[in-house]
C-alpha positions in Angstrom: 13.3 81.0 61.7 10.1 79.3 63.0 10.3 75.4 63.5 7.4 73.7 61.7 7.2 70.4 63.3 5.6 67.8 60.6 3.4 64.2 61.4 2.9 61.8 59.3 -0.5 60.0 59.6 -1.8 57.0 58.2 -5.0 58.0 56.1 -6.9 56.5 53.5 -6.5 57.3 49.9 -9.3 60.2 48.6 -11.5 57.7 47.2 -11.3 55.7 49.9 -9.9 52.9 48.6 -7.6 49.8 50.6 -4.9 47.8 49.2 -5.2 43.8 49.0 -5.0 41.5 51.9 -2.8 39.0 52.1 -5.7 36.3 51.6 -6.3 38.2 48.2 -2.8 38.0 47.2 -3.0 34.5 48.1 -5.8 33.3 46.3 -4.7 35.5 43.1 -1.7 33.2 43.1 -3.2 30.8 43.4 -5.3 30.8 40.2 -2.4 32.5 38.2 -0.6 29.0 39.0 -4.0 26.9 38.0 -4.0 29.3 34.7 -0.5 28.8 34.2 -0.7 25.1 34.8 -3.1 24.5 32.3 -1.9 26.3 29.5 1.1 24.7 29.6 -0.5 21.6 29.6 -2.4 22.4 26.8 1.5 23.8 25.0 2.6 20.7 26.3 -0.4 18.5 24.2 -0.2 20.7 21.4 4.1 20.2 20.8 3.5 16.4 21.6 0.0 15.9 18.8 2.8 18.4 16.3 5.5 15.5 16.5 3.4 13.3 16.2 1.9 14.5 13.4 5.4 15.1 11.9 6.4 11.7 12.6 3.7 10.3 10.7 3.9 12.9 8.3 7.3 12.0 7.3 6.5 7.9 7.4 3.6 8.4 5.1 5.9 10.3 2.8 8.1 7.7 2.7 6.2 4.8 2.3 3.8 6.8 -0.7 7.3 7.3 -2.5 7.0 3.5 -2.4 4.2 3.0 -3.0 4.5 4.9 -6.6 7.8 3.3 -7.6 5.7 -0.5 -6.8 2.7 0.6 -8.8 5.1 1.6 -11.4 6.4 -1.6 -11.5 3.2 -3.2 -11.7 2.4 -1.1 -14.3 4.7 -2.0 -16.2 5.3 -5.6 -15.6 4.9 -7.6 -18.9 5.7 -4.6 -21.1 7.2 -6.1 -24.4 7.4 -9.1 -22.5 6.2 -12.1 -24.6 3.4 -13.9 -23.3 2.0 -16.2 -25.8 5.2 -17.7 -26.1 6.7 -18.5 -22.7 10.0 -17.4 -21.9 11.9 -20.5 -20.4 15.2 -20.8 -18.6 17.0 -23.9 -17.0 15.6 -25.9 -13.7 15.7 -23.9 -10.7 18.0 -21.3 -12.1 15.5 -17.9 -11.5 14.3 -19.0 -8.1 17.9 -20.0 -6.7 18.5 -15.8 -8.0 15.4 -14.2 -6.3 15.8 -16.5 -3.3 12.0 -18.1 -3.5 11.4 -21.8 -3.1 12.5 -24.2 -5.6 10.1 -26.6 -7.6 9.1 -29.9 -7.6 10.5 -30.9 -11.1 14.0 -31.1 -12.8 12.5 -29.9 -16.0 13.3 -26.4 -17.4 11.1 -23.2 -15.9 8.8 -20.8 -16.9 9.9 -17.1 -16.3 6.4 -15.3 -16.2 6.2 -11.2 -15.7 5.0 -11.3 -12.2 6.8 -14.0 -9.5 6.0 -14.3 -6.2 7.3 -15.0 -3.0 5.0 -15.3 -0.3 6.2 -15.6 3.3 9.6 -15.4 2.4 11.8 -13.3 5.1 11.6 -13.6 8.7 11.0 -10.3 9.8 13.1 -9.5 13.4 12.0 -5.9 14.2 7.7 -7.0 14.5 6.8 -7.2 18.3 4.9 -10.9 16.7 7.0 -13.6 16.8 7.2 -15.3 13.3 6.3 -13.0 11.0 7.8 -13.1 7.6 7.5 -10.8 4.7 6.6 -11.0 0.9 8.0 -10.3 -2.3 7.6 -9.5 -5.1 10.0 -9.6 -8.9 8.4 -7.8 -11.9 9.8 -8.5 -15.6 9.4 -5.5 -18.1 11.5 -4.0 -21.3 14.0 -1.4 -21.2 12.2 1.5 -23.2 15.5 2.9 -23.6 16.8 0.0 -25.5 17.5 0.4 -29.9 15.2 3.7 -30.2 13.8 4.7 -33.1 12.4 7.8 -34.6 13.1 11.5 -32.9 11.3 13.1 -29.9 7.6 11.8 -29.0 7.9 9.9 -31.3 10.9 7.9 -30.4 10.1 4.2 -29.5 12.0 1.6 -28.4 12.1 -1.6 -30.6 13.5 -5.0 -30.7 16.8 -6.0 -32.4 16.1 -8.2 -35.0 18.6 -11.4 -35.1 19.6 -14.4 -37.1 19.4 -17.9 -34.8 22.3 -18.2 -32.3 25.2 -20.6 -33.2 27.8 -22.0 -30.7 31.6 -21.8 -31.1 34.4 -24.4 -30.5 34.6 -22.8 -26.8 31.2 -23.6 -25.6 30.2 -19.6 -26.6 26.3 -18.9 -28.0 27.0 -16.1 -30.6 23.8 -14.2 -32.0 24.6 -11.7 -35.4 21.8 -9.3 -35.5 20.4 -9.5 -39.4 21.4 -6.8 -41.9 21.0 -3.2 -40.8 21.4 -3.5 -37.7 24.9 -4.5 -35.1 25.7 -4.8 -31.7 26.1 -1.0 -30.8 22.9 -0.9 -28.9 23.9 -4.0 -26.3 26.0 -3.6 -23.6 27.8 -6.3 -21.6 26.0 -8.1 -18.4 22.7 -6.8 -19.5 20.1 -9.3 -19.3 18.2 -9.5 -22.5 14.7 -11.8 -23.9 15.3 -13.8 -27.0 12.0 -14.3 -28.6 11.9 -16.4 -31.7 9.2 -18.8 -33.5 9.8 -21.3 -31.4 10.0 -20.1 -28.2 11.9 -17.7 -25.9 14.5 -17.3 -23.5 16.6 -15.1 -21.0 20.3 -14.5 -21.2 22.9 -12.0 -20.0 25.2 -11.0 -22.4 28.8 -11.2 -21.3 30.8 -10.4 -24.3 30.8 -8.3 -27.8 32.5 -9.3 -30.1 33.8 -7.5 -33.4 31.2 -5.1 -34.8 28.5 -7.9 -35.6 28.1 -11.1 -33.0 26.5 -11.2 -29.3 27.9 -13.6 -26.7 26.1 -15.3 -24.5 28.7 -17.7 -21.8 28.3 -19.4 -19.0 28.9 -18.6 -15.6 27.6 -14.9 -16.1 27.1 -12.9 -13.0 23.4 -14.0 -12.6 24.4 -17.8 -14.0 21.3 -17.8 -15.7 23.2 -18.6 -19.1 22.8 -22.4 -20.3 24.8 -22.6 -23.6 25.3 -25.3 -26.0 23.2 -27.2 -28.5 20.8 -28.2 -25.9 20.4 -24.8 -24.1 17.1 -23.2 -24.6 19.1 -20.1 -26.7 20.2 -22.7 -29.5 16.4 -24.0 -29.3 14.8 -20.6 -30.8 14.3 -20.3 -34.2 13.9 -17.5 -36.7 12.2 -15.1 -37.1 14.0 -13.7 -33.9 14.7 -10.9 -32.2 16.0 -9.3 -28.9 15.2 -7.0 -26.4 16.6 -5.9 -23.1 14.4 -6.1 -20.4 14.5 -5.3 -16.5 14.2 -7.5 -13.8 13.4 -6.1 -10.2 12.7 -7.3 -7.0 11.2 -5.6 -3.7 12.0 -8.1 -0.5 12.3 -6.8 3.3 15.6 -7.6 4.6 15.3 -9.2 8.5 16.1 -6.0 10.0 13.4 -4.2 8.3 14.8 -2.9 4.9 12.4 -2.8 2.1 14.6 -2.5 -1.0 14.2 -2.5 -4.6 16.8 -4.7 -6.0 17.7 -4.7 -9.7 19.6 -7.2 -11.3 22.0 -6.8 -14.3 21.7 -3.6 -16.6 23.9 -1.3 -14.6 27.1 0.3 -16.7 29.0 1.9 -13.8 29.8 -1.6 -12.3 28.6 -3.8 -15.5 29.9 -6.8 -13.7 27.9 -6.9 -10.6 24.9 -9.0 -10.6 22.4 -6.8 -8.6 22.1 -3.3 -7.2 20.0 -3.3 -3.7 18.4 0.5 -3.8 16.9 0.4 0.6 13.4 2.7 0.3 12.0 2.2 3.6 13.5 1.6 7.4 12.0 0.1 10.1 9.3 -2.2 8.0 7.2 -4.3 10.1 5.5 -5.9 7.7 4.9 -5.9 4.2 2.1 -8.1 2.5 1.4 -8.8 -1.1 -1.8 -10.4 -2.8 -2.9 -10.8 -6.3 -6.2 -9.9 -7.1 -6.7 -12.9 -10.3 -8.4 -12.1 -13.7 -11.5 -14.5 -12.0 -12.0 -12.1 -9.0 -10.4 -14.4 -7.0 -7.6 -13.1 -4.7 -4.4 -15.3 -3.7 -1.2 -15.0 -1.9 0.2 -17.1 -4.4 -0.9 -17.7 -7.2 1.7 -20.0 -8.6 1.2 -22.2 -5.3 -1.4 -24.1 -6.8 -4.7 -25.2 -5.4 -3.2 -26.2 -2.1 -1.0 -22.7 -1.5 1.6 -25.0 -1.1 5.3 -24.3 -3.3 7.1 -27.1 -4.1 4.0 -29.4 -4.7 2.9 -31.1 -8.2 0.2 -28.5 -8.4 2.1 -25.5 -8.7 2.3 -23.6 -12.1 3.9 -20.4 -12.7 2.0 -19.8 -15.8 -1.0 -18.8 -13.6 0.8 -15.5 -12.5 0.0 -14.6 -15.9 -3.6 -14.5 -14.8 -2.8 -11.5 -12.4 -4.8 -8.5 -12.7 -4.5 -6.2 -9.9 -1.7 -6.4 -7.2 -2.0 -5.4 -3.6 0.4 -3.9 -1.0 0.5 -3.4 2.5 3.4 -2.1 4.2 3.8 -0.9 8.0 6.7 1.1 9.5 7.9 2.8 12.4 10.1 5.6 13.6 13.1 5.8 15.9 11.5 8.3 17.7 9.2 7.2 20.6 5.6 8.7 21.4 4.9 10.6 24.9 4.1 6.7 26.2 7.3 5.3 25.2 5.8 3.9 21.9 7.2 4.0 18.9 5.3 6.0 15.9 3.6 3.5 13.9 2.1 4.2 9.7 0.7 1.5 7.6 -0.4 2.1 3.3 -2.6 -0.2 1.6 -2.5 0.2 -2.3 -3.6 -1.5 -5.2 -2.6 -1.3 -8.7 -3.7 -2.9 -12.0 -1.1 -5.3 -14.2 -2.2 -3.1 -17.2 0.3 -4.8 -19.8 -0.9 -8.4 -18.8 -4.8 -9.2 -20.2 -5.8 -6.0 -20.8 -3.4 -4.9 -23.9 -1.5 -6.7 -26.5 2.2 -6.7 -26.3 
């Protein structure tokens, strides 16, 4: 056979095309880096603006659940709650329980609706030195309490009662007037006594038989004063009673705002309060009162001076509240890109609908 000897030649493709240089392969990198680079800047942006925006998300979430159970509260403060006739207990004895400053006097004190407590806890998590915290305690009926009638209709009314009387032991007994009996109250609940003479506050802390109410002392929230010369032996018929709630919201040091409800708890009837924590990581939280004048006050029960603890305070004044304000900041665990922590703050105000603008 005839050897065919092959070359091989370097030639240019048929449409005489070259392949890239090494400069152009260069530079092509080059900008696929730059490209690169910057979209994953721009990822990078994006994912950090997302948590943040999660963060924030989830703090305003928080502190608007808050927000709704305090401008429930406020709502609802004085509901059923007698105004006219001011509900007294013994010196010192509903401050010493919600932890504000005492008063000037010895002489017994008005319980309004609405008490405040204005610069009360130091607060240890704000960068600022100093900084102490409000709170607030509202006073309103338990609408659960004796109902009567059947499905919308169903309201909840007062026990009607004969005056209270005081056994050989130092006891305050009430016997709730024909038709009715003690079925409907429940031990160390704290109840208003409102008669023609006045009214009062008092935990129960016994029932006895079918038809009497005890009232001793040294109940959970020692509030009770009994005896001839306690404020439950000074109300006179007509009478009745009512349960009623007491709350208070307060920031703990390390930042807790909590709801805090005292008495009225069946599970664990003997324990004074139950602390319910809504929001972590509180900076700050600031209350005002926006007065039935227009006037707005930290205080209102301060007196002219702002001052508690002074001749001029009167707690009768917090009657006078119309609208109440919050503020509340917070913070996250989580820190921002800068090392920061994520930071939300709500302002809200809401009227005391059940105190000057409708009867009781």
């Amino acid at each position: 056979m005839r050897k065919i000897n092959l070359t091989v030649k370097n030639a240019k493709s048929p449409t005489g095309e070259a392949g890239f240089t090494l400069m152009e392969m260069v530079i092509a990198m080059t900008l696929f880096l730059i490209v690169t680079g910057m979209i994953w800047g721009a990822l990078n942006v994006a994912r950090g603006s997302r948590t943040t925006v999660s963060q924030e998300v989830e703090l305003s979430k928080t502190l608007r659940v808050s927000m709704n159970l305090l401008g429930r509260d406020t709502y609802n403060a004085g509901f059923g709650y007698p105004l006219e006739s001011a509900v007294v207990l013994p010196d010192n004895r509903i401050t010493s329980l919600i932890g504000i400053p005492n008063d000037f006097d010895t002489t017994r004190d008005i319980v309004p609706p609405i008490m405040a407590g204005n610069n009360i806890t130091l607060n240890t998590i704000n960068t600022t030195p100093g900084v102490r915290t409000d709170q607030v305690t509202f006073m309103f009926k338990d609408s659960t309490f004796n109902p009567v009638g059947t499905g919308p209709a169903q309201v909840s009314t007062p026990l009607s009662i004969n005056a209270a009387t005081t056994t050989g032991t130092g006891i305050d007994e009430i016997v709730p007037l024909s038709g009715s009996n003690n079925s409907v109250c429940r031990r160390y609940d704290l109840y208003v006594i409102n008669g023609n003479t006045g009214s009062t506050l008092g935990m129960v802390t016994a029932l006895s038989g079918t038809d009497k109410i005890q009232f001793a002392n040294g109940d959970p929230l020692n509030i009770n004063q009994t005896g001839t010369s306690g404020p439950l032996r000074g109300i006179t018929v007509p009478a009745s009673l009512h349960r009623v709630l007491m709350v208070t919201y307060f920031v703990t040091a390390d930042g807790t705002l909590t709801r805090r409800k005292f008495g009225n708890n069946p599970a664990t009837p003997a324990v004074p309060f139950i602390d319910e924590p809504l929001v972590y990581n509180v900076e700050d939280f600031q209350i005002q009162y926006v007065m039935d004048n227009g006037t707005i006050n930290d205080n209102p029960s301060a007196g002219v001076d702002g001052i508690v603890g002074n001749a001029d305070d009167e707690e009768a004044n917090m009657q006078a509240v119309r609208q109440v304000r919050f503020s509340i900041q917070a913070r996250s665990n989580d820190l921002t890109p800068s090392g920061q922590p994520y930071r939300t703050s709500l302002v809200s105000t809401f009227s005391t609908r059940n105190i000057g603008y409708d009867a009781n």
